[in-house]
N, C-alpha and C positions, 0 to 999 in steps of 0.2 A: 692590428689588435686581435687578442683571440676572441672567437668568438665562445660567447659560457653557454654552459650547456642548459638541457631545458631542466626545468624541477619538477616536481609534485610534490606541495606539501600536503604530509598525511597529518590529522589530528585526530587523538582517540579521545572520547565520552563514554560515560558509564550513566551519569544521573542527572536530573532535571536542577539537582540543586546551583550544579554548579552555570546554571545559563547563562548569569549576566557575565562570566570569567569567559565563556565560552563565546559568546558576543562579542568579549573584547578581543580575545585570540585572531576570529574570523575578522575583523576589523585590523587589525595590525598585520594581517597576509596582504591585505587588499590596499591596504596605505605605504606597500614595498616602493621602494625610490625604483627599483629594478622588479618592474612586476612579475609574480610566481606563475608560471602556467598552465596549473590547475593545484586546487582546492580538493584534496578526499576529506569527507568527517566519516569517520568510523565510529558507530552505536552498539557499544557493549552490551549486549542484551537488555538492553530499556527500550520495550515499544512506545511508550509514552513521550520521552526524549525521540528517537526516532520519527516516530508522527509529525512530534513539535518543528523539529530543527530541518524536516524535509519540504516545506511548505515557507520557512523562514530565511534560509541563505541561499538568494537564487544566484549561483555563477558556481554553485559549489555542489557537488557529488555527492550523496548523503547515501552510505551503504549501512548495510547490518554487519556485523564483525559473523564470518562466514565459519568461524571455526570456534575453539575452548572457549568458554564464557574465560575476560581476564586480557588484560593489557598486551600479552605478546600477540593472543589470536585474532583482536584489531587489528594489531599491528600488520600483521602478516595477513591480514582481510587485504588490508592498505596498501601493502607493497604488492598485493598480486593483480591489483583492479589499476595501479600506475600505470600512465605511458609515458613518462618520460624518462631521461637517462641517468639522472638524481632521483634520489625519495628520501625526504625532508621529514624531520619529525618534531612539531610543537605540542607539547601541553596543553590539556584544555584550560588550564589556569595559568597560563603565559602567556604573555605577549613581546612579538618581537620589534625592534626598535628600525629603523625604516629601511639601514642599510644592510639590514640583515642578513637576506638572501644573497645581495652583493658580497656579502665577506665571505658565506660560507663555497659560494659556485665559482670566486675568481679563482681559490686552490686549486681546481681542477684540471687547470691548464696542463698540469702535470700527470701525467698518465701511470706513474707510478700511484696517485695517489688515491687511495678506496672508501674514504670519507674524511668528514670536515666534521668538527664540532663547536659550539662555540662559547661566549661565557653567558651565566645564568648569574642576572643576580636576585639577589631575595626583596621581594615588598613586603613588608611587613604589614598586615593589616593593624594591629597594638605594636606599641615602641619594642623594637627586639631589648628581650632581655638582656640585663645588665651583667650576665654573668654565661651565657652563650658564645661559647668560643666562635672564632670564625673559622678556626683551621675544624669545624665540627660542623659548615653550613650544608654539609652532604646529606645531613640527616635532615632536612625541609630540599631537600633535590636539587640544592645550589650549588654553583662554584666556591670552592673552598680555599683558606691561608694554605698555601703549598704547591696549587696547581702551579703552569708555567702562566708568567705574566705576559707575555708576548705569543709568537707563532711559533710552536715546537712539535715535535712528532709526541703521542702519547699512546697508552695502551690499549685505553676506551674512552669512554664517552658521555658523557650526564643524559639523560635520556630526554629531559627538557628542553635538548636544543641538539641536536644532531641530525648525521646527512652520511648516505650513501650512495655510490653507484648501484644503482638499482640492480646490476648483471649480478654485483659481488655479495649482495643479501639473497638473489635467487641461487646463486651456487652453492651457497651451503647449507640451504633450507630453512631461512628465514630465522625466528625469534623463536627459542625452546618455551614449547606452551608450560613446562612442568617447571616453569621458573617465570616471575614475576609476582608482580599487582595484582591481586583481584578485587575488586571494588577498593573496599578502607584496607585492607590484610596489608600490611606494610613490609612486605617481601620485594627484593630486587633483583640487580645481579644479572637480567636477562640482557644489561648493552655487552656489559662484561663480557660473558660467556658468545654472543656473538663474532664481538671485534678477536675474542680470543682464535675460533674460528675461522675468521678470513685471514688473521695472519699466519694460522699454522697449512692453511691453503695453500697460500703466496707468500710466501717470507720476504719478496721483497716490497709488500703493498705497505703503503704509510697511510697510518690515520694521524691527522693532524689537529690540533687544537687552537682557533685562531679568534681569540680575544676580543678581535672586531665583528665579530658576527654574533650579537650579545639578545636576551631577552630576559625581561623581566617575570620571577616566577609569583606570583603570590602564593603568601605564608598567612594563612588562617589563624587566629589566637591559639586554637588549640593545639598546633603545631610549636606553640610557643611556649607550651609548659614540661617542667622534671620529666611526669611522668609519659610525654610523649615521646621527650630524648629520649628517654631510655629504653622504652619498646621499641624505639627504630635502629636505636644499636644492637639492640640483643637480635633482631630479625634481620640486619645487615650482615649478622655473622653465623647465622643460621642459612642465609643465601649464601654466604663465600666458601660454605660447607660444602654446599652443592655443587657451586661452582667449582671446587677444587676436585670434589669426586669426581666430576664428569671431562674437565681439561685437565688434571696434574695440580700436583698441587705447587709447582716452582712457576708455571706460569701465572695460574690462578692469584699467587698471593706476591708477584714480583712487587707491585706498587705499595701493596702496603707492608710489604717487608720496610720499603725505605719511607715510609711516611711515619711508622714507628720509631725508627732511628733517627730519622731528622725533623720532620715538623711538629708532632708532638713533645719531644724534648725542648725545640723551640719556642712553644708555646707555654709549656711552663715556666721558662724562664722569664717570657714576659710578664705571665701573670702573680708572678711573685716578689715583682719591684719594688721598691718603698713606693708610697704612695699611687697604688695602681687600684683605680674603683673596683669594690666588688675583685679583688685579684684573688684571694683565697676562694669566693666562691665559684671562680674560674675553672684551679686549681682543679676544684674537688670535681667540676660537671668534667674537666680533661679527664679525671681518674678515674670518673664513673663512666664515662662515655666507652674510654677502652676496656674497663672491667668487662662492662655488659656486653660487648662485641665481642671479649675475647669468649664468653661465658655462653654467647651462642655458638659463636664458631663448633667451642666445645661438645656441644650438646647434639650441633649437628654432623658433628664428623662419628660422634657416638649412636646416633640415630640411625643414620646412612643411610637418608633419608629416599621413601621410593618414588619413581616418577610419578606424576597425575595421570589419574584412570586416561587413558587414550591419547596419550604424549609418546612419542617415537623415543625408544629407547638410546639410540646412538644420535651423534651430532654431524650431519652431513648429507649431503643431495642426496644418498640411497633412502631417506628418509625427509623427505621433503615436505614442509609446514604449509610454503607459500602456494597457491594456486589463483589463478584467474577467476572469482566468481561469478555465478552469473545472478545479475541485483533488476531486480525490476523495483521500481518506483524511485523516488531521490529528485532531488533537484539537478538540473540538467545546467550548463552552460547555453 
């Protein structure tokens, strides 16, 4: 039998609100059927959260995010303080289900392969909407109607549940700070524009997307209302802007060239059955959902849009995100 390789899951935090999500996250690492071998929480500029969460989960690593205030320069706080030969990445509002880490490190047997990712699905804190597509669950950071149902090779990654070889996020310089999260700002795009990256590195690395390696995301009420859909569409294609500026735009937008063509046309057809609940008001969030996407897209490919103040211009090791920091204080193993 092979043996799997070691992990490090990274978890990034921004704010104290979200503690008891945060609780539960650190709780479903530590309840793996295949224990993880080591725990980072990376503290997106919150001292207060910092303080809290350094004195509260002893087995786990408690750093300060060492670089751009914002969800890539955690990230890449995270992947530069790893020792092991994977780096794992949960949500602080996720939690993973036991076999988790078992599904995502068995891929790896294959050495062709440069990460794993796997499925997210949504908790709804209020009953999900009556009229919230599921081929639309991208917009609350879920697996979506479209992805593949099984084990398949994919282009990227939901950022909620993903995994790399550690070697293959240091070779091309980590997570582009001038793209993602910051705090609530509902910008994305930075797994995208990554995984784009390593494959144009190695064309023959495979990122795969493997079903069984599943967590649950929580979805806050207010993620649950119109005018949330709509802001996260118009700011998902305001990131694909970006993301197309900076990789091409035929690789940038391969996926959703065919999600256009095939699962959205799929999805209206369901929602306009005879007696399909709420199908017209389906209908109309499908309509409006690509509107607004296509309407940011628009805006941002009209903007061209510029990097964040002290973001490396090009995408590649001559400009390197990731680094080793050095972190005094944390909880220790």
């Amino acid at each position: 039998m092979n043996t799997l390789p070691s992990v490090t899951v990274v978890v990034c935090a921004y704010t104290l609100d979200r503690w008891d999500d945060l609780r539960a996250a650190i709780g479903s690492l530590r309840a793996q059927r295949h224990p993880v071998d080591e725990i980072v929480l990376v503290v997106d500029h919150c001292p207060a959260l910092y303080e809290r969460a350094s004195t509260a989960f002893a087995g786990v690593r408690v750093l300060e995010n060492a670089g751009h205030r914002g969800l890539s320069g955690a990230r890449n706080t995270g992947v530069g303080a790893a020792r092991c030969e994977v780096v794992a990445f949960l949500d602080d509002d996720a939690a993973a289900e036991p076999d988790w880490s078992l599904g995502l490190l068995a891929r790896y047997a294959d050495p062709e392969v440069a990460g794993v990712g796997g499925l997210v699905r949504p908790r709804w804190v209020t009953r999900r909407p009556v009229w919230f597509p599921p081929e639309f669950d991208w917009v609350v950071g879920c697996s979506y109607r479209g992805l593949p149902r099984h084990l398949a090779p994919v282009r990227n990654f939901i950022g909620a549940n993903m995994s790399f070889r550690r070697a293959e996020v240091v070779s091309v310089g980590g997570f582009r700070a001038d793209l993602g999260r910051v705090g609530t700002r509902p910008l994305g795009c930075e797994e995208t524009e990554l995984c784009l990256r390593i494959a144009a590195r190695r064309p023959d690395a495979v990122l795969l997307h493997e079903p069984a390696a599943a967590v649950r995301h929580r979805v806050p009420a207010v993620r649950a209302t119109w005018a949330y859909f709509v802001s996260r569409c118009y700011a998902e294609g305001l990131s694909k802007a970006q993301v197309a500026r900076i990789g091409g735009t035929r690789a940038a937008l391969s996926s959703e060239r065919a999600y256009l063509r095939s699962t959205v046309p799929r999805a209206f057809a369901r929602a306009l059955r005879p007696g399909r609940t709420a199908g017209l008001r389906t209908a109309g969030a499908l309509a409006g959902g690509v509107g607004a996407t296509v309407a940011g897209y628009a805006v941002g490919r009209a903007r061209r849009l510029a990097p964040a103040p002290g973001a490396h211009g090009t995408a590649g090791p001559e400009a390197p995100q990731v680094r080793r920091p050095a972190v005094a204080g944390g909880s220790r193993p």
